[in-house]
N, C-alpha and C positions, 0 to 999 in steps of 0.2 A: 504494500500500500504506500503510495508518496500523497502529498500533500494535493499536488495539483488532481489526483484522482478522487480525492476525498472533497475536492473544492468541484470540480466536474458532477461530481454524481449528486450535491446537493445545488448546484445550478439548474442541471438537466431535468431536476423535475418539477421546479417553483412553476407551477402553473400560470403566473403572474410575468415572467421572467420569457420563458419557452411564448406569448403570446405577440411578443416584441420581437425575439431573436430567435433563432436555430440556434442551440450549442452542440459543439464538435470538442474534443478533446483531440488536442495537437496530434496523439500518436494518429488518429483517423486523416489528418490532413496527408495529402500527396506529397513526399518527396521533391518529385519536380513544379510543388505549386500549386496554387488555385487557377483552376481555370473551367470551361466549361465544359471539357472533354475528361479532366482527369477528377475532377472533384464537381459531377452535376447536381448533387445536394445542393450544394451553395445558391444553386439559379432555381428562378420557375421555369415555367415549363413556356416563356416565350426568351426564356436567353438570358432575364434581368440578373443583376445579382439579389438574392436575398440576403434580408439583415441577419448576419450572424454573428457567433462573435467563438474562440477560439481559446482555450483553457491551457496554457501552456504553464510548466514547470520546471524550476531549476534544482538543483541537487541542495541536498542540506549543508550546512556548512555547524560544525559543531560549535558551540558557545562556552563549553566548559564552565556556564553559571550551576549548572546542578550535575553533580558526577557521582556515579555511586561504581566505584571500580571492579569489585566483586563482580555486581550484576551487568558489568561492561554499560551501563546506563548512562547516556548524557543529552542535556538538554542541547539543542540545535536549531537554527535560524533557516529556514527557506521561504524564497520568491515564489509565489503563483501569478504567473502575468496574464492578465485577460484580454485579450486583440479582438474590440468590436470592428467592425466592416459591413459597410450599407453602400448599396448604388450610388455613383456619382450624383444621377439627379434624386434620389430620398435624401440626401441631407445626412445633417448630423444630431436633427431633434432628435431621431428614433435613436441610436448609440448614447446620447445622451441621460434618454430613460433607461436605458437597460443597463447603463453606469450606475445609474444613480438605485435602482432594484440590486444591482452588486451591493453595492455598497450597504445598505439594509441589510440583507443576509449576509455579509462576514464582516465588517465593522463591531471591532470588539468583540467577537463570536467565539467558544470556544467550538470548534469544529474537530470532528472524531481524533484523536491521538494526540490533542495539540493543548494550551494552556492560555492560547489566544490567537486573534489574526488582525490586524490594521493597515491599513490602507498606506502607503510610505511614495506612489509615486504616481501622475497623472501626464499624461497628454491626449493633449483635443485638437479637432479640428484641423487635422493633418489628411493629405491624397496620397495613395498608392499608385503610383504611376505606372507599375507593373501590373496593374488590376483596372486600368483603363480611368485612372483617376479616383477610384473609387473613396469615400469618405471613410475616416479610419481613425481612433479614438482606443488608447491605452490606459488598464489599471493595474496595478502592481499592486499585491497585497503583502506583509510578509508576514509566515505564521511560525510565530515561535512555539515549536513542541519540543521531542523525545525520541532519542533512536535508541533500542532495545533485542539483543537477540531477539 
C-alpha cells in the first residue's frame, strides 16, 4: 500500500468528486502519454478531453521523528500530487472545484496508515501544450505516516 493509493481509492469514490472529474491513478496513465489513441478514457466519445484529474505518488522519505528500532518502525514524509486536466475550451472553473473537493477530503485528514495529510503546494491556471493547450491545475499534498514490516 503507498500513500498515493490510499489517496486514489478514497478520491475515486466521493460521489461529489467523480461528478466533476474522472480519477485515474498515474500507474493506469500510458507511458507514452495522454492522448486519444493511447488513453481514450480521458475523451468523450466526440474527441473532447474530459475533466480528469490524475493521483500521482512519490516515494517516502523517512523523518526519523518517531523510531522504534526493534520493530524497524519509523515515521516518514510522502508527496501525493494530484494533476487536474480539463479541455482547453472548459476552462479552469471545473479543476478548480474539484481542487477545492480535494482539499475537503485530505486537508488535515488522517487517511488509512498515516497521522495526517496537508496541502504544502498549489498551481493554477497553467496549459499543456502537449495536450493541445489543454487547462491544467496542480495539488501537492504531503502525508506524514509510518513504514513498518
Amino acid at each position: 500500500m503507498t500513500y498515493a493509493s490510499v489517496v486514489f481509492d478514497l478520491l475515486s469514490v466521493d460521489t461529489d468528486l467523480i461528478a466533476l472529474v474522472k480519477v485515474f491513478a498515474h500507474r493506469d496513465v500510458p507511458n507514452s502519454g495522454i492522448d486519444r489513441e493511447t488513453f481514450p478514457a480521458a475523451y468523450d466519445e466526440n474527441g473532447f478531453m474530459l475533466p480528469f484529474l490524475v493521483v500521482r505518488g512519490r516515494g517516502d522519505i523517512p523523518t526519523n521523528d518517531v523510531v522504534d528500532a526493534e520493530d524497524q518502525y519509523v515515521s516518514v514524509r510522502s508527496v501525493v500530487e494530484l494533476w487536474f486536466h480539463a479541455d482547453r475550451d472548459a476552462g479552469w472553473d471545473i479543476l478548480e472545484e474539484a481542487a477545492d473537493r480535494c482539499y475537503v477530503l485530505l486537508q488535515y485528514q488522517q487517511i488509512a496508515g498515516s497521522f495526517n495529510c496537508r496541502l504544502v503546494n498549489e498551481i493554477d491556471e497553467e496549459r499543456q501544450p502537449d495536450l493541445g493547450d489543454a487547462c491544467f491545475a496542480r495539488r501537492d499534498y504531503e502525508v506524514i505516516g509510518f513504514k513498518a514490516p
